[in-house]
C-alpha positions, -999 to +999 in steps of 0.1 A: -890-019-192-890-013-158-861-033-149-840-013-175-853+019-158-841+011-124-804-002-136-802+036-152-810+051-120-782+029-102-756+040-129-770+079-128-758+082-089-722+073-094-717+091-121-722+118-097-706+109-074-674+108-097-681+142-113-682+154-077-651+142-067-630+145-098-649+171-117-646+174-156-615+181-159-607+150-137-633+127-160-614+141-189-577+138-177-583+103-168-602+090-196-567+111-223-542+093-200-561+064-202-563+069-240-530+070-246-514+047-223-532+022-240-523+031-271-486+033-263-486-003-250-508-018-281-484-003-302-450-002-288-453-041-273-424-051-253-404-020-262-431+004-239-405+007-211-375+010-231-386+038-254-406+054-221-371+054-204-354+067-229-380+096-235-374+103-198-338+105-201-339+128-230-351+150-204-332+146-176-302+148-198 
């Protein structure tokens, strides 16, 4: 039990660390965009560039 107790308190101080730097809204941001980048390659395969240039040009256009 006690070695279970220290490996929590080495995970507890970079968690801090990284709500320091980033802050919620940082956490958050990066673990949506991490959410759905993922998602957009398991689904869209080999196509993921094609369709994310062509969603970029829509917009440029």
């Amino acid at each position: 039990m006690e070695k279970f107790s220290e490996t929590e308190e080495k995970k507890l101080p970079r968690w801090k660390d990284l709500l320091k730097k980033f802050g919620i809204g940082g956490i958050i941001f990066f673990t949506v965009k991490g959410i759905i980048t993922s998602t957009l390659i398991y689904f869209l395969g080999k196509n993921f560039w094609a369709v994310i240039k062509d969603y970029v040009a829509q917009w440029v256009d």
